[in-house]
VODREN-160730 format. One line per 8 residues: number of its first residue (from 1); their letters; for each residue y, z, x of N, C-alpha, C. Coordinates in pm, 1 decimal. Atoms other than C-alpha are relative to their C-alpha. Layout:
BEGIN
NUM> A> Y Z X Y Z X Y Z X ~ ...
END
This chain:
BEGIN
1> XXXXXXXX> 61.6 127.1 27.7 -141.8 1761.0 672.2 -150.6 12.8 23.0 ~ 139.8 -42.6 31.6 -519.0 1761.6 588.9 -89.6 -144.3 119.7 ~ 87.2 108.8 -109.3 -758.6 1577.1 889.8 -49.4 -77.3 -57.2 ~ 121.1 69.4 63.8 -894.8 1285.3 768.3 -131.7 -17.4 108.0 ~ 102.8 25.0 -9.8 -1267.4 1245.0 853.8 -105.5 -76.6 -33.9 ~ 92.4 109.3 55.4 -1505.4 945.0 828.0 -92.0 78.2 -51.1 ~ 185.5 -49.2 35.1 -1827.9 953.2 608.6 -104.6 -21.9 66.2 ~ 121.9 36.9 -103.3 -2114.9 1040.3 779.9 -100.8 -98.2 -4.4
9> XXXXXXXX> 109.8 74.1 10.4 -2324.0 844.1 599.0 46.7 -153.8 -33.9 ~ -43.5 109.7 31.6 -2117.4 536.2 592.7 17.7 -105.7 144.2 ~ 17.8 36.4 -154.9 -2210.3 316.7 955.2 167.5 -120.7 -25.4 ~ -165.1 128.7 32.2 -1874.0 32.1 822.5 78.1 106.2 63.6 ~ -98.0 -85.4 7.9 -1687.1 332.2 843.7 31.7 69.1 162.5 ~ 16.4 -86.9 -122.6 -1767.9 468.4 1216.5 101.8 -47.7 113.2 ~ -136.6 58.6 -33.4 -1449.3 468.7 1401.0 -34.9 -94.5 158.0 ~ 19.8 23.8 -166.5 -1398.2 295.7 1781.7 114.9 -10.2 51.8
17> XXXXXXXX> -64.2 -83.1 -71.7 -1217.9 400.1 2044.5 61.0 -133.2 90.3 ~ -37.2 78.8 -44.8 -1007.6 212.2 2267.7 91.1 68.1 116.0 ~ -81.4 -75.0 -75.6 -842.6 334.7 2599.7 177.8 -64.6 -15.6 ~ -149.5 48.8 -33.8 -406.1 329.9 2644.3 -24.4 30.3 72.6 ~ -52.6 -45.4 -118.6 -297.7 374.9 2941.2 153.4 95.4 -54.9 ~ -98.0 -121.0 13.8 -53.7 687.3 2952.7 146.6 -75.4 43.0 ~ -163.4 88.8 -71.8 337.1 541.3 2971.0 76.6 186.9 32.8 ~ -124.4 -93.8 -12.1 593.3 815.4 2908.8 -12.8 65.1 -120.6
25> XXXXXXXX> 14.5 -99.5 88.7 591.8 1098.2 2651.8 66.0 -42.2 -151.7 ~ -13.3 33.7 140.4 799.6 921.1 2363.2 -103.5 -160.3 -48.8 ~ 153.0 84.3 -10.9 563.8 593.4 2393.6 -119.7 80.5 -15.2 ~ 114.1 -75.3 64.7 275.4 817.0 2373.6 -9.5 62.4 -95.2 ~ -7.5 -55.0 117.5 401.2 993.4 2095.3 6.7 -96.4 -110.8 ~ 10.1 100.6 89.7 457.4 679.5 1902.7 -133.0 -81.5 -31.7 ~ 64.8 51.3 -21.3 155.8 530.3 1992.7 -115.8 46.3 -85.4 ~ 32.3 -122.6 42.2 -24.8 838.4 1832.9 19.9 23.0 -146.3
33> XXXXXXXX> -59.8 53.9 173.5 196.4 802.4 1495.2 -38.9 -73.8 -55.9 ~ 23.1 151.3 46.8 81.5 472.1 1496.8 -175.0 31.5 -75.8 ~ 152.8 -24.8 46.9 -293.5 574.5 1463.2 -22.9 85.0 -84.1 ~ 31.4 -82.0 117.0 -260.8 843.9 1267.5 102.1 -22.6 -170.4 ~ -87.1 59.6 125.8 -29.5 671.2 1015.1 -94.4 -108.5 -77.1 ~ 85.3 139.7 3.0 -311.6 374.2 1007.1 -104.3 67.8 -67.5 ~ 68.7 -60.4 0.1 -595.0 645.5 967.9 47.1 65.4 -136.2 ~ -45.9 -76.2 106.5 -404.4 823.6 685.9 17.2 -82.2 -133.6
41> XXXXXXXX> -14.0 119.7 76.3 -314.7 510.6 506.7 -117.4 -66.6 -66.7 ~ 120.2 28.4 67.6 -664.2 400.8 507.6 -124.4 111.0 -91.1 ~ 70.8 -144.4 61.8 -793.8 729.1 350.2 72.9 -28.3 -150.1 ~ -58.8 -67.3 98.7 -514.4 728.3 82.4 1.0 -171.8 -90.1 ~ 9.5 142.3 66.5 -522.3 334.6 -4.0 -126.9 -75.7 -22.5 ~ 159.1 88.2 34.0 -877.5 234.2 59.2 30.2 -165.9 77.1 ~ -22.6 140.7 -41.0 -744.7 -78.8 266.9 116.4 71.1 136.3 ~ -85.1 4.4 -168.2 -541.1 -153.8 622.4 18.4 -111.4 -21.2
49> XXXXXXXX> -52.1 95.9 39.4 -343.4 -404.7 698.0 -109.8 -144.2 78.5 ~ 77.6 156.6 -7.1 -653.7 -663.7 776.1 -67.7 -41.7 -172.2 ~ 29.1 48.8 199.7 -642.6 -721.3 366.2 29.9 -160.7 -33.8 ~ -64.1 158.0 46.1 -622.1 -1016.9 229.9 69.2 -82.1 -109.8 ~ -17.1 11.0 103.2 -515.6 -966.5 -79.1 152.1 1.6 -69.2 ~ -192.1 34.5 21.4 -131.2 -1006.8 -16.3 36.6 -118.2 25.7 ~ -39.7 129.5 -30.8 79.3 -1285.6 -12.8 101.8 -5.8 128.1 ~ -121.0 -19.9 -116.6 348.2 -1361.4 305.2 108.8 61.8 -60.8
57> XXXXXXXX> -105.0 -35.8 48.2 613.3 -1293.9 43.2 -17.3 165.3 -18.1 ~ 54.6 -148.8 -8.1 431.4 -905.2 -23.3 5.1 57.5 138.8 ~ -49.4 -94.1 -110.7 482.6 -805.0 335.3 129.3 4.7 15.6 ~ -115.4 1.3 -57.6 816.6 -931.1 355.4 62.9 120.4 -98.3 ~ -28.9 -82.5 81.4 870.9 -742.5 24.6 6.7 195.6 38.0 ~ 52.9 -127.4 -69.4 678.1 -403.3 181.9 126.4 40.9 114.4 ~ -54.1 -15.7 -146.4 881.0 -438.5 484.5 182.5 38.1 -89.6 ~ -130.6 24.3 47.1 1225.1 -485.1 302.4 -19.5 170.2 -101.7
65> XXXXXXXX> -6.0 -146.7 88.5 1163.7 -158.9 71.5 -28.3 82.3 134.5 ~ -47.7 -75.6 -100.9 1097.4 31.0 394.3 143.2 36.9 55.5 ~ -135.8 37.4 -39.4 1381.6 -90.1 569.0 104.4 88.6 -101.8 ~ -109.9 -84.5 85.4 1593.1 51.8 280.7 -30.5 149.4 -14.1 ~ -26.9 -114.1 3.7 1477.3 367.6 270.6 -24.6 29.0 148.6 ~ -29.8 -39.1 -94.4 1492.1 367.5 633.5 151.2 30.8 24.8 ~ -174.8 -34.3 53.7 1887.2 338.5 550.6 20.2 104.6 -54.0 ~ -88.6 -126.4 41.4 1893.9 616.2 326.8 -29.3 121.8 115.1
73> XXXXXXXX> 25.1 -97.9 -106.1 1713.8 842.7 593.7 101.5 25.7 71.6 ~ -104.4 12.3 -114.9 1964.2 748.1 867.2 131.8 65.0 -66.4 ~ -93.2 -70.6 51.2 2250.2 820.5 624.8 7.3 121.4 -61.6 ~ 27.9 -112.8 45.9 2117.1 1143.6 488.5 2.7 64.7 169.0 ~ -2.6 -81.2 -123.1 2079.3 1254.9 887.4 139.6 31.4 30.7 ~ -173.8 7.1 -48.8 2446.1 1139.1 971.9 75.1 91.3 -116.8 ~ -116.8 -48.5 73.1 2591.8 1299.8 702.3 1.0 169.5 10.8 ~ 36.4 -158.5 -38.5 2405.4 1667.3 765.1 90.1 29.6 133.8
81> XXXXXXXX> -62.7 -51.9 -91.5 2536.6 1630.7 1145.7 168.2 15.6 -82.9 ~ -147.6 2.8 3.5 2894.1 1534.1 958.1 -7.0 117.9 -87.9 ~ -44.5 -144.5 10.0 2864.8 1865.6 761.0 -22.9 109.5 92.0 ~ 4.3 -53.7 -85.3 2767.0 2032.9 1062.1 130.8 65.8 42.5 ~ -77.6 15.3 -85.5 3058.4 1946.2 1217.4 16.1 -47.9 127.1 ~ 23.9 81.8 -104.0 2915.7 1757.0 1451.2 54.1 -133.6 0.3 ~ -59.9 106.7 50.2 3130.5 1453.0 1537.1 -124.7 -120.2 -7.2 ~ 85.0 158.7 31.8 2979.0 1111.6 1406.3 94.2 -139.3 4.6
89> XX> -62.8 51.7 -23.8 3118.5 803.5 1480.0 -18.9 -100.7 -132.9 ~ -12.6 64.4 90.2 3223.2 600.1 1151.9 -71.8 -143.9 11.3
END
């Protein structure tokens, strides 16, 4: 995955920093996803989610097409352990 990097010559663009406090190693790892999912997003879309240019019904929409292919994920995992041979519970 390729680093994104602000433009130097763009002062809108100049990031800021914000301390967490350290929890526990999967919280910090999420926390982490979160910024670099946000950071990646705004590189590849040109916008974040302080847009204004959606309606309430367009997130619910966004959110609901996730959601589903968060389903097929889950069932594409379960079904690898069930050719494994790893038991899965129906």
């Amino acid at each position: 995955m390729k680093k994104f990097e602000w433009p130097a010559n763009n002062p809108v663009a100049t990031p800021r920093y914000r301390l967490v406090k350290e929890t526990d190693s999967i919280v910090d790892s999420i926390i982490d996803q979160f910024v670099s999912r946000a950071t990646i997003g705004k590189a590849k879309y040109g916008c974040d989610l302080d847009r204004t240019d959606l309606e309430l019904i367009d997130y619910i929409n966004h959110a609901l097409e996730e959601h589903m292919d968060a389903i097929l994920y889950l069932q594409k995992a379960k079904k690898i352990l069930e050719e494994r041979g790893e038991k899965v519970k129906k």
